[in-house]
Backbone as ProteinMPNN parsed JSONL, in Angstrom:
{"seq_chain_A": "XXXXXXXXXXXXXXXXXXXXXXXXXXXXXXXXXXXXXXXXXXXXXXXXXXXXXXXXXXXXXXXXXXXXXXXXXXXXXXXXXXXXXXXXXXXXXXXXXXXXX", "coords_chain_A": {"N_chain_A": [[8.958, -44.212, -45.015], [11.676, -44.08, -46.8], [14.76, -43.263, -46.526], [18.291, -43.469, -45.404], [18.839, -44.917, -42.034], [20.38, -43.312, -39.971], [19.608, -40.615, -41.386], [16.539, -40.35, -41.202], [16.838, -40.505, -38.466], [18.003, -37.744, -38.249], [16.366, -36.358, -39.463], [13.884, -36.528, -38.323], [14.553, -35.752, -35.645], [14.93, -32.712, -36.628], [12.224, -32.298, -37.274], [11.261, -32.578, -34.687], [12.248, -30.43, -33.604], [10.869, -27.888, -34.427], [8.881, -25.779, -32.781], [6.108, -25.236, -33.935], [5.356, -28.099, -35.207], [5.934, -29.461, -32.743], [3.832, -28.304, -31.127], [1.675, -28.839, -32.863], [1.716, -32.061, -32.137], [1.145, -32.153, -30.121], [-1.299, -31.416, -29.55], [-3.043, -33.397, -30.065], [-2.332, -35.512, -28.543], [-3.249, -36.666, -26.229], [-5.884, -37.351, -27.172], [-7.456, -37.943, -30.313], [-7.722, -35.969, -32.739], [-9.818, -33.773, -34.851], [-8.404, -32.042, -37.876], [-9.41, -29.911, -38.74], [-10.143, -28.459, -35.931], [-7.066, -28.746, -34.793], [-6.039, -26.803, -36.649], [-7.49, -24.658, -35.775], [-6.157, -24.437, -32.935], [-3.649, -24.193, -32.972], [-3.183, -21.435, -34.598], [-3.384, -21.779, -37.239], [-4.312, -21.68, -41.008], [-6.32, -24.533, -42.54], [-4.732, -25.495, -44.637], [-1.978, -24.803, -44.409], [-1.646, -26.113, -42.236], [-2.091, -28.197, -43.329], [0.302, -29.048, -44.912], [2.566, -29.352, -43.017], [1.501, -31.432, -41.522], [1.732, -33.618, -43.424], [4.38, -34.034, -43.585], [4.613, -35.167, -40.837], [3.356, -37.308, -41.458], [4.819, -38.674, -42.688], [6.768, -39.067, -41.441], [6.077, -40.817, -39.298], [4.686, -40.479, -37.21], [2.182, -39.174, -36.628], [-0.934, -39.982, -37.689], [-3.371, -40.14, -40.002], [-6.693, -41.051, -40.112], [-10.322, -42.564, -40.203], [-12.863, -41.484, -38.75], [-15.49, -43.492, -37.536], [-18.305, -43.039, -36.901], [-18.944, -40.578, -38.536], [-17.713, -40.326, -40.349], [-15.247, -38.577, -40.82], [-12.521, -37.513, -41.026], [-9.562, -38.219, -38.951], [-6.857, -37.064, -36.793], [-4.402, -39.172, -35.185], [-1.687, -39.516, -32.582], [0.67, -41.448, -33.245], [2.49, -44.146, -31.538], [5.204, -44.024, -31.608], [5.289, -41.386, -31.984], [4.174, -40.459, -29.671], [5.92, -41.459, -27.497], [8.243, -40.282, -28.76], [7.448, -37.366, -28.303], [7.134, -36.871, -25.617], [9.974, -37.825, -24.808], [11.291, -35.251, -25.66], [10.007, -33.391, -24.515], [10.623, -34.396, -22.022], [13.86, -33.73, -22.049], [13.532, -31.104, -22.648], [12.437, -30.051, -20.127], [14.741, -30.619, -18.359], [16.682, -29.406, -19.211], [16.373, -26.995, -18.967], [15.778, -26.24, -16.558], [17.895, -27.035, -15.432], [19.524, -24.618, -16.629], [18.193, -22.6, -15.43], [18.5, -23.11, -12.225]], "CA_chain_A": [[10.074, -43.318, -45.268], [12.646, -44.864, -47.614], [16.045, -42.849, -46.13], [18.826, -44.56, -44.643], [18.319, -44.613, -40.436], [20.441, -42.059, -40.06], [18.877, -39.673, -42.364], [15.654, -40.502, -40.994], [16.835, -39.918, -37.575], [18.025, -36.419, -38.35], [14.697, -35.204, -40.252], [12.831, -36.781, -36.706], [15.416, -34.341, -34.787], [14.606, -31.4, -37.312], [10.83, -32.001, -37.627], [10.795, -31.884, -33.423], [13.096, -29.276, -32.737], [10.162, -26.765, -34.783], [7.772, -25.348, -31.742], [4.815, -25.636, -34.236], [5.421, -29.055, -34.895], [5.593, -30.354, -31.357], [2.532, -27.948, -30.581], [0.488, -30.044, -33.542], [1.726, -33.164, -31.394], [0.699, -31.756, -28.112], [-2.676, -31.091, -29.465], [-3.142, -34.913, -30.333], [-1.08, -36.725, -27.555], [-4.054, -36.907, -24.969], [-6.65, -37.628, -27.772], [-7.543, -37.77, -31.506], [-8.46, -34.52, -32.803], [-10.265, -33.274, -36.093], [-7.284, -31.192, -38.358], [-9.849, -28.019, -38.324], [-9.783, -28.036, -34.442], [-6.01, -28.674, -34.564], [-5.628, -26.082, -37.095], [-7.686, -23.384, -34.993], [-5.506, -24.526, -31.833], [-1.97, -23.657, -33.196], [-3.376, -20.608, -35.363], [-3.022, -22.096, -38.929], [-5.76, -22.312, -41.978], [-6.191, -25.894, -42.777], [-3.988, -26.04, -45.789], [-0.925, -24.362, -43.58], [-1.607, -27.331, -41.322], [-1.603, -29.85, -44.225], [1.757, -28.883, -45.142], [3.04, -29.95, -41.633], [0.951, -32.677, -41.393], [2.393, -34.15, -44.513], [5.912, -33.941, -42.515], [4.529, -35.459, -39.253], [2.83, -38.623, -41.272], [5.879, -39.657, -43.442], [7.934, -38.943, -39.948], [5.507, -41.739, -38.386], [4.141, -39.652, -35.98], [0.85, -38.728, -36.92], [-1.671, -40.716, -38.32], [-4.875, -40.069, -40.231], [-7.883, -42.242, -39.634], [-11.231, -42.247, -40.801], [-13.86, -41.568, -37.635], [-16.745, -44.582, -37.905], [-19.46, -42.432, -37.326], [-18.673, -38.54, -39.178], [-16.945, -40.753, -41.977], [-14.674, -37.564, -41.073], [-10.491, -37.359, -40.986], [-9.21, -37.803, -37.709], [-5.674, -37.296, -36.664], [-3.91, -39.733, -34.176], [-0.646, -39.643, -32.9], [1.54, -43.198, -33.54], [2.741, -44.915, -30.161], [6.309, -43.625, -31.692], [5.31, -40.055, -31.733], [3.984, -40.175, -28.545], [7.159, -41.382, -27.001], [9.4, -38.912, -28.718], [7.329, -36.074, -27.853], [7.308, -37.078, -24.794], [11.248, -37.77, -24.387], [11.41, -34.378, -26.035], [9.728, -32.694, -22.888], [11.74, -34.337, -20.837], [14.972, -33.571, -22.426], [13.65, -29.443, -22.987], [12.544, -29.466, -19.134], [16.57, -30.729, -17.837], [18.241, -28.033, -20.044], [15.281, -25.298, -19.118], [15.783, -26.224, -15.137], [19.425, -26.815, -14.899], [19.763, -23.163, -16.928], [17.542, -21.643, -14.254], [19.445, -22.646, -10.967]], "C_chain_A": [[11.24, -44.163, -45.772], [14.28, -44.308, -47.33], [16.838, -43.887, -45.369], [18.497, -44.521, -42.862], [18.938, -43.798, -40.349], [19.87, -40.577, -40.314], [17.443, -39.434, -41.63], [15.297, -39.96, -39.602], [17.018, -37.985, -37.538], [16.812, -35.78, -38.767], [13.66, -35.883, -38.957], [13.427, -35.646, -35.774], [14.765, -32.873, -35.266], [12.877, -30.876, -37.422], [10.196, -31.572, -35.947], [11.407, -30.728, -32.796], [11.863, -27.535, -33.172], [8.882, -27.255, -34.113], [6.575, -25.88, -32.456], [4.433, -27.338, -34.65], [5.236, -29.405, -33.572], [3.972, -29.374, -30.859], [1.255, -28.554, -31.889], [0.673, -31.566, -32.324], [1.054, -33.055, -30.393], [-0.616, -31.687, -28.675], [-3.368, -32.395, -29.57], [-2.771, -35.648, -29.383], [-2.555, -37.352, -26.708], [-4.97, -37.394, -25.84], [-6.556, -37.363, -29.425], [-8.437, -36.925, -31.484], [-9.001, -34.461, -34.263], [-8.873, -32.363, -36.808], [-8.153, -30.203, -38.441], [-9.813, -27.763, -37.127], [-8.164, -28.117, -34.123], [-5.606, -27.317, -35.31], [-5.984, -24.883, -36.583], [-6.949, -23.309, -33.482], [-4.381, -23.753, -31.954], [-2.53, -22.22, -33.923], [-3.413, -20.668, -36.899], [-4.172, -22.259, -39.82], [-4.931, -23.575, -42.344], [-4.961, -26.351, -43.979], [-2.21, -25.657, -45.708], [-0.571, -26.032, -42.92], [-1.28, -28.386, -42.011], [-0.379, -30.09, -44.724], [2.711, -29.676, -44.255], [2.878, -31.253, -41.4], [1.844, -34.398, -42.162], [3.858, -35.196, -44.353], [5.764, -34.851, -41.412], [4.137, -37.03, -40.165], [4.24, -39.306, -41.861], [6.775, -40.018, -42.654], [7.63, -40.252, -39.208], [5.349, -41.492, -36.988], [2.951, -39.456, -35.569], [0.577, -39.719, -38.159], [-2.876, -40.636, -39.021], [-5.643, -41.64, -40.556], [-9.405, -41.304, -40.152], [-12.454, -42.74, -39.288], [-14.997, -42.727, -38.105], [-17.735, -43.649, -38.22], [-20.167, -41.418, -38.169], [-18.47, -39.535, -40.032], [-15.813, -39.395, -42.128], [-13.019, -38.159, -40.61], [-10.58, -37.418, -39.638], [-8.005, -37.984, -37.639], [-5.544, -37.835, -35.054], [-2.211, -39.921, -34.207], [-0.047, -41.017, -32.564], [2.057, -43.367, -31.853], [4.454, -44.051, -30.116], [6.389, -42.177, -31.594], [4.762, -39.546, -30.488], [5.187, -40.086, -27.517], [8.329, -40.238, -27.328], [8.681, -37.952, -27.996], [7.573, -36.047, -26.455], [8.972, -36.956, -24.081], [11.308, -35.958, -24.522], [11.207, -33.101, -24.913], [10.472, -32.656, -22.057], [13.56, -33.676, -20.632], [14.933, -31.387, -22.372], [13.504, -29.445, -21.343], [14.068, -29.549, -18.261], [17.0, -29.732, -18.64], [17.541, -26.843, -19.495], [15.925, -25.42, -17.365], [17.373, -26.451, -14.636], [19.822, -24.99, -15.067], [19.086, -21.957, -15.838], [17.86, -21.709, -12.767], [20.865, -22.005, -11.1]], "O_chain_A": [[11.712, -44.979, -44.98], [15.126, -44.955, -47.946], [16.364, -44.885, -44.827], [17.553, -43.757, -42.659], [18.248, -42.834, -40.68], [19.761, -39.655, -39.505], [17.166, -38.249, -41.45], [14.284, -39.336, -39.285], [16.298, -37.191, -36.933], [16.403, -34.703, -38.334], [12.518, -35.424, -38.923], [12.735, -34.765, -35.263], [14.226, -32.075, -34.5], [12.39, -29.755, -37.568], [9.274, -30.794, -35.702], [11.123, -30.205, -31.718], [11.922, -26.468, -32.561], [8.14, -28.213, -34.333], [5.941, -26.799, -31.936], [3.307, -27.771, -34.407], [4.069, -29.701, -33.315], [3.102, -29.98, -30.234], [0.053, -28.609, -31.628], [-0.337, -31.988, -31.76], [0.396, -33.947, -29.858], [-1.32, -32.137, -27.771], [-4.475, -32.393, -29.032], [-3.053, -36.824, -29.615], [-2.749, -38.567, -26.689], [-5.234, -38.459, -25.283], [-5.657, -36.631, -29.839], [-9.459, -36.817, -30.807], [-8.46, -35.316, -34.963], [-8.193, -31.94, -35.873], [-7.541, -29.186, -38.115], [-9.383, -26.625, -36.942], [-7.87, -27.504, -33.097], [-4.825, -26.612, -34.67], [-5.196, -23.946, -36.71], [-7.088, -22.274, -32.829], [-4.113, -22.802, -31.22], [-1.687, -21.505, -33.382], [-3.467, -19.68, -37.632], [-5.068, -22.998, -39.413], [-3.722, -23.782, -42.447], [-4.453, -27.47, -44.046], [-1.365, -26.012, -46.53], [0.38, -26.796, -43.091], [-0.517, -29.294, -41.682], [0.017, -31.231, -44.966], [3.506, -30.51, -44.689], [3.751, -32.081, -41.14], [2.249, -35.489, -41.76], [4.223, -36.316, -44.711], [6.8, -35.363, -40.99], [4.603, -38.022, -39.604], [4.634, -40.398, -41.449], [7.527, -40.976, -42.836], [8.516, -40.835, -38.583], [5.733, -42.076, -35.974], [2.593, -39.522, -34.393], [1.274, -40.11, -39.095], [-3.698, -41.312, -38.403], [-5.311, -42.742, -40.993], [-9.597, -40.108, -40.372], [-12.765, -43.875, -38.926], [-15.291, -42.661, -39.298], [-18.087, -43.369, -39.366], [-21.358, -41.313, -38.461], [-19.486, -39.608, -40.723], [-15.456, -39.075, -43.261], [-12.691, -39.138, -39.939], [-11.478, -36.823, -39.043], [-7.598, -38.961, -38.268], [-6.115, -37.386, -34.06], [-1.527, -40.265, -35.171], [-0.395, -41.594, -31.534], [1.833, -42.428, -31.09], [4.928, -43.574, -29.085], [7.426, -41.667, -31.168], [4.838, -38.348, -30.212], [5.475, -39.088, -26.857], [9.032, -39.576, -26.565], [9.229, -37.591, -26.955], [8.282, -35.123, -26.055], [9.231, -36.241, -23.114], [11.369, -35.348, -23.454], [11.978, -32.195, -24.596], [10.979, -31.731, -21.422], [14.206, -33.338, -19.64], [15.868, -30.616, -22.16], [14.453, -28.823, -20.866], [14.445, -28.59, -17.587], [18.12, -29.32, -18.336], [18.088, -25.742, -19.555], [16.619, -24.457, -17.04], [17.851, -26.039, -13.579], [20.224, -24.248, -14.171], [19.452, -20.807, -15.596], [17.638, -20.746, -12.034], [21.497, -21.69, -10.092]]}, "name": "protein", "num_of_chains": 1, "seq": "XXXXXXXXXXXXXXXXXXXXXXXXXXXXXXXXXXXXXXXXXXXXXXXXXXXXXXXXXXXXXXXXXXXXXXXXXXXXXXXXXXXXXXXXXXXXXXXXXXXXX"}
């Protein structure tokens, strides 16, 4: 991604603040998934998903990889997109649980 850090940070803010984004992450976090089983998870045909995808790899989030054995696509998420999503949780469950006492 060639933006200044700034810039870069804001379109990381904007790309996790959209639900279907972080629910592609969430489907990846625990393991590397196929993009047709990610794309029947969230509800999307594959070429919906590649759109997103697109977004998530230039973000350095998501990773495609090439399985050894299938010779098939696999998506993995980056060490860095694990951590945000992660902060990201933590940060939605303090605003969700303060708002509810």
């Amino acid at each position: 991604m060639n933006l200044p850090e700034d810039k870069q940070y804001d379109l990381r803010l904007r790309l996790l603040s959209d639900p279907v984004n972080r629910k592609i992450l969430d489907s990846v976090i625990e393991s590397s998934k196929y993009p047709d089983d990610v794309a029947r998870t969230i509800g999307f045909t594959r070429s919906a998903l590649e759109q997103r995808l697109s977004k998530l790899i230039d973000a350095g989030f998501i990773r495609k990889a090439v399985e050894q054995e299938s010779q098939k696509v696999i998506l993995i998420i980056t060490p860095e997109g694990k951590d945000l999503r992660n902060e990201v949780s933590k940060l939605h469950f303090r605003v969700f649980s303060k708002s509810s006492a």
